[in-house]
N, C-alpha and C positions, 0 to 999 in steps of 0.2 A: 773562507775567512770572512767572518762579519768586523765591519768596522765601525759598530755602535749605532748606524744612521739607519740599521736597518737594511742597507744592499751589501752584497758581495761583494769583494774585492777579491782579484785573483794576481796574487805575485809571481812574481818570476822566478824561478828557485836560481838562476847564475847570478842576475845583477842584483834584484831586487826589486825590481822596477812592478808599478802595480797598475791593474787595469780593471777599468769597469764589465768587462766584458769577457769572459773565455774566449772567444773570436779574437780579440783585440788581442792578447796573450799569446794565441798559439800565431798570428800572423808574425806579432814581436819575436816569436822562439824561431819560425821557420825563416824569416826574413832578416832581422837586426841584432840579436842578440847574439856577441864575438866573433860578425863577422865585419868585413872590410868595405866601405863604400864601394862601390861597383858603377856606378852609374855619375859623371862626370859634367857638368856644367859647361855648354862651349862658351861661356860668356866671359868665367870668371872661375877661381879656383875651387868653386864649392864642388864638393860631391854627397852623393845619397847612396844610403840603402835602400830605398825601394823609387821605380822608374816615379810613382806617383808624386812623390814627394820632388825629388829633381822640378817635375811638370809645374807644381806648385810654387819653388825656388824660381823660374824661370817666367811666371805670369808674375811675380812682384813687380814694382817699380824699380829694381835696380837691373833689370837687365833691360829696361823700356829707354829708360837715358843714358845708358852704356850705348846702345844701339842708335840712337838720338847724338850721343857726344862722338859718333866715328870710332868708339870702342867693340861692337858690338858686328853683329850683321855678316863682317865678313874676317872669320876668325883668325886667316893667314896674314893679314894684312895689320901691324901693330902701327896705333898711333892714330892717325888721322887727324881731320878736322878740329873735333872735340876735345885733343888730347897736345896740350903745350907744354914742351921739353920735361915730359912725365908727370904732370897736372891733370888732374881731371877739373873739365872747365863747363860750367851749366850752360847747357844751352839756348836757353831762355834768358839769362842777363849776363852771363860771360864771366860770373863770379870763378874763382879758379881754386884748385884744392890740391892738398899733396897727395891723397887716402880717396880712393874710390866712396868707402861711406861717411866720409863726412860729405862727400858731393850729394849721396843718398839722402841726408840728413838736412839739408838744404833745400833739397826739390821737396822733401813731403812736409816740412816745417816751416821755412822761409820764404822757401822764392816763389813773388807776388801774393805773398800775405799780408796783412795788417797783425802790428807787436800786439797781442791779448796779454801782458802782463807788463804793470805799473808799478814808477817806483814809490812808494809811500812817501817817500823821502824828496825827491824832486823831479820834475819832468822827464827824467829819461821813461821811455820805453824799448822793450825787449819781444822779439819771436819767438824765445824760448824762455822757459823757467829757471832753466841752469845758468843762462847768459845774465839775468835780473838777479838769481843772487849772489852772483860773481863780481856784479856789478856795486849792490848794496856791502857787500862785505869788504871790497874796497876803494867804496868810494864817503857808505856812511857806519863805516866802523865805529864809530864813536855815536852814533844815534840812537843807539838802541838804547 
């Protein structure tokens, strides 16, 4: 299958799914394609179809501050340090969350950054984008 740009493209004849590469397709057919995750996260509920990909999952930063918040490390053991009456709490400034990723979301966006988005409208600033136009939408609704 040509897909106009000049390279092959090789589908999947069950899902659909497309790949640049005949390798990359038959790995997808013998490995992922209708079967079951296999491979299990001690950290957290993820699971994978291929051991690689788990490996992958497990070098992110979310199982680096799980492990950091007393979530992590020693998988029998619920709770810890890190973790207040089912909060996950950074542990770098003690900020505290209900949702595992929004703590995620915090360590790689927030915590110990400077706000990079300004409000047009008046001094507030924001760490995130979504936060600035949550902020502009109600606070200068009528500005625009």
């Amino acid at each position: 299958m040509d897909a106009g740009d000049g390279q092959q493209k090789f589908p999947c004849p069950l899902c659909g799914q497309v790949y640049k590469h005949q390798s990359s397709l038959s790995k997808h057919r013998r490995y992922e394609c209708g079967i079951e995750p296999q491979f299990s996260c001690p950290y957290c509920v993820h699971r994978s179809k291929r051991k690689a990909h788990l490996q992958l999952h497990i070098q992110l930063p979310l199982p680096l501050w799980m492990v950091r918040a007393g979530l992590g490390g020693d998988p029998g053991s619920p709770g810890g340090p890190g973790q207040d009456a089912g909060r996950y709490v950074c542990a770098e400034c003690g900020n505290a969350y209900k949702h595992g990723q929004s703590l995620w979301k915090h360590r790689k966006f927030e915590c110990g950054k400077e706000p990079s988005f300004f409000c047009p409208h008046c001094p507030h600033q924001a760490k995130r984008k979504q936060h600035l136009e949550l902020h502009i939408h109600r606070k200068h609704r009528h500005a625009r």
